[in-house]
C-alpha positions as CSV (number, residue, x, y, z in Angstrom):
1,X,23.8,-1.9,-13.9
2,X,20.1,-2.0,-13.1
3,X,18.2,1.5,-13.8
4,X,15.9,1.9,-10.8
5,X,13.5,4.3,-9.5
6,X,11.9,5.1,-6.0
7,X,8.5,6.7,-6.0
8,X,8.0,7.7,-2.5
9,X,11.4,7.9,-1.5
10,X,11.1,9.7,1.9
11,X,8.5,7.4,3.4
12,X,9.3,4.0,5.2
13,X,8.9,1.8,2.3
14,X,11.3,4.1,0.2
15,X,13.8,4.9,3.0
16,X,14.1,0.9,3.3
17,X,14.5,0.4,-0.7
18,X,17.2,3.3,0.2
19,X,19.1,1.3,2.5
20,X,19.0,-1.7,0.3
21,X,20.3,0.1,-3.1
22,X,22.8,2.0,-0.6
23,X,24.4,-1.3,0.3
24,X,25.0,-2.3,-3.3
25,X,25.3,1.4,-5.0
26,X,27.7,0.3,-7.9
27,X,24.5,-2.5,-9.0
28,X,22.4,0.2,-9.3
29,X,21.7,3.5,-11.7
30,X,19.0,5.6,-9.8
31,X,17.4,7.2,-12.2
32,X,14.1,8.8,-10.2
33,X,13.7,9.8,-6.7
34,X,10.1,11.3,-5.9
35,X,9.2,12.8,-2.3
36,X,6.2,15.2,-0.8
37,X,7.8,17.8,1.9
38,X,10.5,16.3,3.5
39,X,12.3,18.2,0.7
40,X,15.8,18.0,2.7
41,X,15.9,13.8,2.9
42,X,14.6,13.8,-0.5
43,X,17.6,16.1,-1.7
44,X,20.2,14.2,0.6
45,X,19.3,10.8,-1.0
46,X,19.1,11.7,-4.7
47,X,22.6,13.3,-4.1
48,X,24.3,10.5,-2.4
49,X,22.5,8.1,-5.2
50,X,23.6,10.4,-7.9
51,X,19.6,10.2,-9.2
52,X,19.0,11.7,-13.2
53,X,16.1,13.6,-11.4
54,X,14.1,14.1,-7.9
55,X,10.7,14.7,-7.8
56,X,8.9,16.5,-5.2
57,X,4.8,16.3,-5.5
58,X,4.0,19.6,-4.0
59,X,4.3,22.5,-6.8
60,X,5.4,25.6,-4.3
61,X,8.4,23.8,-3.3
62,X,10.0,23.4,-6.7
63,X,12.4,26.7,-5.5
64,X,13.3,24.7,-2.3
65,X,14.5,21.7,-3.9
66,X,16.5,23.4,-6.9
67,X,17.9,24.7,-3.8
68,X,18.5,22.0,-1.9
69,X,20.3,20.6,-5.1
70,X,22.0,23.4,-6.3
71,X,26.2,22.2,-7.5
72,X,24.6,18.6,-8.1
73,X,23.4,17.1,-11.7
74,X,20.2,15.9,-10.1
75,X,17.8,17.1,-12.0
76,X,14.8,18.6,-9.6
77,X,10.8,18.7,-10.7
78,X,7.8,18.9,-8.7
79,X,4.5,18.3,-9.3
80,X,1.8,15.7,-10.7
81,X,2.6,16.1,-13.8
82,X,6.2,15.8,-12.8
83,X,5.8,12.3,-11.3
84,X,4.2,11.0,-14.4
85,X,7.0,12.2,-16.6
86,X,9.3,10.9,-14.0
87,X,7.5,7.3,-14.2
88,X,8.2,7.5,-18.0
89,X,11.7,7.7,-18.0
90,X,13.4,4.2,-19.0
91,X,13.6,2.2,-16.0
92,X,14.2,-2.1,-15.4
93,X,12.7,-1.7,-11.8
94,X,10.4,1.1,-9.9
95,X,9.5,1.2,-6.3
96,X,5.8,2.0,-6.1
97,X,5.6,3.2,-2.2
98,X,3.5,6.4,-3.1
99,X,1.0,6.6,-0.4
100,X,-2.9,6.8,-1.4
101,X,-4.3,7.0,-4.8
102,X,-1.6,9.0,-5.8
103,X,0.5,6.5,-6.9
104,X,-2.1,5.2,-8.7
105,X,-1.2,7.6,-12.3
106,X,2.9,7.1,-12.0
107,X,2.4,3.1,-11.1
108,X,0.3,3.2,-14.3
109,X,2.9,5.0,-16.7
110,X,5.9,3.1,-15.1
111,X,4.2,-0.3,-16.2
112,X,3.5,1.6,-19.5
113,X,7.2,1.7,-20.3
114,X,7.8,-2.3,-19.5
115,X,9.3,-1.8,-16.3
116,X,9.1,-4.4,-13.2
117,X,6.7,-2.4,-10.6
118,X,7.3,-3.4,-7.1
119,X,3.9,-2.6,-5.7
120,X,4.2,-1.0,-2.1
121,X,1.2,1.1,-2.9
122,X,-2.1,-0.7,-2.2
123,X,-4.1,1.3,-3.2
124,X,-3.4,1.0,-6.9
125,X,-4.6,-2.0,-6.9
126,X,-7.7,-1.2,-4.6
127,X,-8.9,1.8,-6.9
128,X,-8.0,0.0,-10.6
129,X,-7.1,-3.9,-10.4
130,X,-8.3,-4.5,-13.5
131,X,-7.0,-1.6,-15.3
132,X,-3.2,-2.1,-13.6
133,X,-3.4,-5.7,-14.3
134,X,-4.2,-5.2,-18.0
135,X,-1.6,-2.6,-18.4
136,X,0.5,-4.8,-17.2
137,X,-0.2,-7.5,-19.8
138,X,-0.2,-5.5,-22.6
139,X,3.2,-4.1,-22.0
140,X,4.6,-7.0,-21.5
141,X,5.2,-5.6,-17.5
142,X,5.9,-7.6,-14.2
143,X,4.0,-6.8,-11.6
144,X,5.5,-7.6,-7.6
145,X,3.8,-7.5,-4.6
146,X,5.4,-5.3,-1.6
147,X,3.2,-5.8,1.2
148,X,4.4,-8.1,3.4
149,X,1.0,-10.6,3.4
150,X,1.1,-10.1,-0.3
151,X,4.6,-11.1,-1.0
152,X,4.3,-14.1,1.3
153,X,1.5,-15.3,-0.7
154,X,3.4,-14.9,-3.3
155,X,6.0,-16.4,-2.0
156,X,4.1,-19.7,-1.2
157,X,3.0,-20.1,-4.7
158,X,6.3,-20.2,-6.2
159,X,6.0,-23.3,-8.3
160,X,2.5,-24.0,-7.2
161,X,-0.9,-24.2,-9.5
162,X,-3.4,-21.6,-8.6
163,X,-5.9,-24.5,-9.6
164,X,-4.6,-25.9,-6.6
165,X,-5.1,-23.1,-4.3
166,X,-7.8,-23.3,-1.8
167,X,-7.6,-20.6,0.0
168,X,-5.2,-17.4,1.2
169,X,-5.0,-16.0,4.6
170,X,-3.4,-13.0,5.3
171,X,-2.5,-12.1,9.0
172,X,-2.7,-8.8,10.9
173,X,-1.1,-7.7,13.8
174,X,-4.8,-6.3,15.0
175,X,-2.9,-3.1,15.3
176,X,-2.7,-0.5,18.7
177,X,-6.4,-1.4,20.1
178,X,-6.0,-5.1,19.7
179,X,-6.5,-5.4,23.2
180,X,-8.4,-2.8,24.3
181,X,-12.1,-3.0,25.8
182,X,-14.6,-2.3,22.4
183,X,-16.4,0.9,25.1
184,X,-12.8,2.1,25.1
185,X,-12.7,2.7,21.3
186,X,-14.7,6.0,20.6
187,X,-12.8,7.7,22.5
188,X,-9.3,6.3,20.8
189,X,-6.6,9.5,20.0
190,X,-4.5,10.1,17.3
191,X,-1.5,9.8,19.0
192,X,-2.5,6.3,20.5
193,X,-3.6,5.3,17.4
194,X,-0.3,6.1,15.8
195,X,1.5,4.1,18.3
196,X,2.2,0.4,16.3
197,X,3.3,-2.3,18.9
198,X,5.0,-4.6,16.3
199,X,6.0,-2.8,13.3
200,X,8.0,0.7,12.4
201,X,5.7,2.7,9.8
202,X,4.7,5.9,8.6
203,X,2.1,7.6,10.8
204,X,-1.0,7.3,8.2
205,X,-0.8,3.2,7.6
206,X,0.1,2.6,11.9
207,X,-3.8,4.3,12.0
208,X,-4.9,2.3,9.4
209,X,-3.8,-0.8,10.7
210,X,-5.8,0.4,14.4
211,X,-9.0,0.4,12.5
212,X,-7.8,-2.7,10.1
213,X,-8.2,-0.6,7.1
214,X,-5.3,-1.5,6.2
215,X,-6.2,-5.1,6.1
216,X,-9.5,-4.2,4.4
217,X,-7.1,-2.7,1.9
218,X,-5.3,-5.6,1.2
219,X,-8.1,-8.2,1.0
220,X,-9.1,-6.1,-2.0
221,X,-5.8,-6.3,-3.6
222,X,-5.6,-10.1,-2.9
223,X,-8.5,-10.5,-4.8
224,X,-7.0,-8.2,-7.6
225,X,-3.4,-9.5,-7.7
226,X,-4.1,-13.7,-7.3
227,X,-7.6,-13.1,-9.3
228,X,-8.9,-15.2,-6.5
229,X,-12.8,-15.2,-5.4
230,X,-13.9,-13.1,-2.2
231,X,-14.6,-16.2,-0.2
232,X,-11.0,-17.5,-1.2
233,X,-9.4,-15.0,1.2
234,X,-9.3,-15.0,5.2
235,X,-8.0,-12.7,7.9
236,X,-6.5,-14.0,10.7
237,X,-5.3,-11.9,13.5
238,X,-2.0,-12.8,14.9
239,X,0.0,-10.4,17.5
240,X,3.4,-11.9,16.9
241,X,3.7,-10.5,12.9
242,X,5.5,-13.7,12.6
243,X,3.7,-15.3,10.5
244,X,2.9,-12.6,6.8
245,X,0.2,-14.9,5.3
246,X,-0.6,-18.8,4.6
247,X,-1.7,-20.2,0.9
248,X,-4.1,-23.4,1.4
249,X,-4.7,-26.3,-0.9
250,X,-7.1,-28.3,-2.0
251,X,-5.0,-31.4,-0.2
252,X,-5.3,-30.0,3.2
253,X,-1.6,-28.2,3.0
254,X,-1.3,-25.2,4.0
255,X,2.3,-23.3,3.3
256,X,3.5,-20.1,6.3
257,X,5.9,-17.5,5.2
258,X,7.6,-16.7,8.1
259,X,10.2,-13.8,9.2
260,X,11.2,-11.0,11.5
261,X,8.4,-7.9,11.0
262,X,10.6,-5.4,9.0
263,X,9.3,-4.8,5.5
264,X,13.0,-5.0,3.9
265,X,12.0,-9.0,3.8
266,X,9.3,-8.1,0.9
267,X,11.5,-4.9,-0.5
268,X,14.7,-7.0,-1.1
269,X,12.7,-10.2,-2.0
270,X,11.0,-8.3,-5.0
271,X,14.5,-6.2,-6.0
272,X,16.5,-9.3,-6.5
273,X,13.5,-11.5,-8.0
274,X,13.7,-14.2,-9.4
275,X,17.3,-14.6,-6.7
276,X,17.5,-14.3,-3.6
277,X,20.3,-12.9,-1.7
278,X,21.5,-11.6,1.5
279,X,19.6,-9.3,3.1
280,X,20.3,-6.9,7.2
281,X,17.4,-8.7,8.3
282,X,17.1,-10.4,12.0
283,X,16.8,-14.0,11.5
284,X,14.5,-16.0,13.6
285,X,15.0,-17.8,16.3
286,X,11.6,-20.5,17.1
287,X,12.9,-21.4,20.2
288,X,13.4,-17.9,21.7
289,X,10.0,-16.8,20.1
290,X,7.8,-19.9,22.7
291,X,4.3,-19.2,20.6
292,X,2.5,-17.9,18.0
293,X,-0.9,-16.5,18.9
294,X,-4.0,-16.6,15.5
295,X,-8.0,-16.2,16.5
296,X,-10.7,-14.6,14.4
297,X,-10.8,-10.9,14.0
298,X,-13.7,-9.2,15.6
299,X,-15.7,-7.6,13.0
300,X,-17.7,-5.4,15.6
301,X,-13.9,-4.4,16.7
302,X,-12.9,-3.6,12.7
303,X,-16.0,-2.9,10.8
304,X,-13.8,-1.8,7.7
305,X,-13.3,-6.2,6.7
306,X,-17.3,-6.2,6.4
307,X,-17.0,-3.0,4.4
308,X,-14.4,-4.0,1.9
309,X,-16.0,-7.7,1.5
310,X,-19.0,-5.9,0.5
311,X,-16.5,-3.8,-2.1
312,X,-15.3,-7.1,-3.6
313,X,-19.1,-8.1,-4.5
314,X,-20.1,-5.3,-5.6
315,X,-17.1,-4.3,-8.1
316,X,-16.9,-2.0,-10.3
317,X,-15.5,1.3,-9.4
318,X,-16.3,0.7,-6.0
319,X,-12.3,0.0,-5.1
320,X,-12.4,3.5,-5.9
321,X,-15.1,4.5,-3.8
322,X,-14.0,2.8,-0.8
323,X,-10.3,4.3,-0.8
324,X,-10.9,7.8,-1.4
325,X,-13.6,7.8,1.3
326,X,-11.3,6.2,3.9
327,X,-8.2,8.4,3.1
328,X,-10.4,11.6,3.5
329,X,-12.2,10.2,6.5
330,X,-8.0,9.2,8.1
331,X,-7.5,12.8,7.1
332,X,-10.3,14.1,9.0
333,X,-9.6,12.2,11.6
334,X,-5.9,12.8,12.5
335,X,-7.6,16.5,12.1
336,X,-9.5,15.7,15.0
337,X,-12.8,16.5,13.4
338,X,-13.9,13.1,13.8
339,X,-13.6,10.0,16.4
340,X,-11.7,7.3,15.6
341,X,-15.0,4.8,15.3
342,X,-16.3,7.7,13.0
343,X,-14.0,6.9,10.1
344,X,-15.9,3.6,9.1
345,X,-19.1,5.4,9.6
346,X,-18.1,8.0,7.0
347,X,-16.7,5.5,4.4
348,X,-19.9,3.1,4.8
349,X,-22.0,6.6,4.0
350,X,-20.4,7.2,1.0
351,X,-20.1,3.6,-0.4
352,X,-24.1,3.7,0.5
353,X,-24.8,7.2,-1.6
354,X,-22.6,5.9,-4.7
355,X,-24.8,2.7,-4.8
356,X,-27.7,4.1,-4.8
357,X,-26.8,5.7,-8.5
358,X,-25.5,2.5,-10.2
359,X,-24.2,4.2,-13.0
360,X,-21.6,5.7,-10.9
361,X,-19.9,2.5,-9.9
362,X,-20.6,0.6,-13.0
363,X,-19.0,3.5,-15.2
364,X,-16.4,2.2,-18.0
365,X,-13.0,1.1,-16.1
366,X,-10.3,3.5,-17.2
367,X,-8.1,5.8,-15.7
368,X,-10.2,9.0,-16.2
369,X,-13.4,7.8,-14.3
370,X,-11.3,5.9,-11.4
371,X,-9.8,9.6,-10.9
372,X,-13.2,11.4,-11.0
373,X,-15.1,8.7,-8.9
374,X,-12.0,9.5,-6.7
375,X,-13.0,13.3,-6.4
376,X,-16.3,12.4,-6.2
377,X,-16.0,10.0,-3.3
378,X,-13.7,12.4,-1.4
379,X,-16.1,15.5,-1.7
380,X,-19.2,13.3,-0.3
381,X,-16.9,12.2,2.5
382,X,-16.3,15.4,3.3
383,X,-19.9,16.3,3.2
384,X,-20.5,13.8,5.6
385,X,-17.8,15.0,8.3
386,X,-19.8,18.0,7.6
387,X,-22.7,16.7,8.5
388,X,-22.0,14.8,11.2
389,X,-20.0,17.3,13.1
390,X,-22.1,20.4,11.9
């Protein structure tokens, strides 16, 4: 049996790795299953699984989950801390669906012990490439890509030399406002915002693929992952979510990964790597389909591209920078302190106040200064709100 663990087992990405472990429970020994509130699913699911532990991130909710355990032999934690330790535990595969830099210190210590990390988590990469890649290496770790674009490209390389490789274009859905007038934007709501035509996701990512900082996200971490150049990588919008991402070559060839828009494609692709097996996904049918739709994105329309292509230049800890301002400025934003055009405004600001003190960004890459330029970045975002809405 293959000892597994799910870090951010009660969001989409974890409820999916769920479903696919549940199918096939006598292949797997779940040995980790970490949550934030939803203290009830996470309880339900570590039970059913028969998990060595479940985690819960929010300390004042230990007493609720012992609870919600209590007659089982699921061990229950909460914390930080807590999610570390959990990462440490021997483990052949961990599910890395943490949202925000969170995930970044279990991701970290998971790789630390050898295990395969299936990366959900974005961010990880966004904040520390160089130090996740490198920890990788050293402990002899495999590192999979979960995001759908990212496991396409993948996907397409299979076999292929990167020599070869020309370029990689990653395709987004252009979110809930792909079609709506630019004027109409500034006055976008949360709950619109939240409102995904094509794919079913947690409420945090549906906003950040609105404002394509989702995609800004993951141009980062293609440049991080395929240690490709910035002007490698493209973005393409395409409505359909048909088509995850494309790989050029150097011969004109360019190779589609194609499939239904439901993120168990990518989750079962990188829990039975290097096989591939059967999976409860809708298969596609061209014919009933008609078209597929691409043009340019509109960079007026999602000003977060030209921010994170601007990251990839400048380097350093400025992954960092750029994450932590854009997850306080979502927070803000779902608080209804700010507009919805507001939240690249803010990041922009703080990516803008951290370059004027180079020494900031070009600090040494480890763990502890990715984590304080983190806290950093997220106080001067707030500032900024503050600022801006007195």
């Amino acid at each position: 049996m293959r000892k597994v663990s799910v870090f951010g087992a009660t969001g989409s990405v974890g409820q999916n790795t769920i479903d696919l472990i549940d199918r096939d429970a006598t292949a797997y020994d779940v040995v980790a299953l970490t949550g934030g509130a939803n203290i009830e699913k996470l309880a339900e699911d570590a039970r059913r699984l028969n998990a060595d532990i479940a985690v819960t991130a929010h300390d004042d909710r230990l007493d609720d989950l012992r609870a919600a355990l209590a007659g089982s032999a699921v061990e229950a934690a909460a914390g930080q801390s807590a999610l570390t330790e959990a990462a440490a535990r021997p483990t052949d595969w961990v599910m890395s669906a943490i949202v925000g830099a969170a995930g970044l210190p279990p991701g970290l210590e998971a790789l630390k012990q050898g295990a395969t990390l299936a990366l959900a988590n974005k961010e990880t990469l966004v904040c520390a490439g160089k130090l996740v890649m490198e920890t990788a290496q050293s402990h002899d770790a495999r590192l999979l890509p979960v995001d759908s674009e990212h496991s396409a490209v993948f996907q397409a390389l299979v076999g292929e030399d990167m020599e070869a490789v020309e370029r990689i274009i990653i395709t987004a859905s252009g979110g809930a406002f792909r079609d709506w007038p630019l004027s109409d934007l500034a006055n976008a709501t949360v709950e619109q915002a939240s409102n995904h035509p094509n794919w079913n996701m947690g409420q945090r990512i549906t906003i950040d693929s609105a404002s394509m900082f989702n995609k800004a996200l993951e141009l980062i971490e293609t440049k991080e992952f395929f240690a490709v150049s910035p002007d490698q990588i493209e973005v393409i919008v395409h409505p359909e979510s048909i088509v995850h991402s494309l790989v050029g070559f150097k011969d004109g060839a360019v190779m589609a990964h194609m499939g239904a828009p439901d993120m168990r494609h990518a989750i079962g692709y990188a829990l039975n790597w290097p096989e591939r097996r059967d999976l409860p996904v809708e298969r596609l049918n061209l014919a009933k389909l008609g078209q597929l739709r691409f043009h340019e994105p509109d960079e007026a329309r999602y000003p977060a591209l030209r921010l994170a292509r601007n990251v990839m230049e400048r380097g350093g800890l400025s992954g960092a920078v750029f994450n932590a301002a854009k997850e306080r400025a979502l927070d803000h934003f779902i608080s209804r302190r700010i507009g919805f055009l507001e939240m690249a405004d803010i990041v922009e600001t703080v990516l803008d106040r951290f370059e004027a003190t180079d020494s900031l960004l070009d600090a040494q890459f480890d763990l502890d200064n990715v984590l304080q330029t983190d806290h950093l970045a997220r106080k001067w975002a707030d500032e900024a709100v503050t600022k801006t809405t007195g």
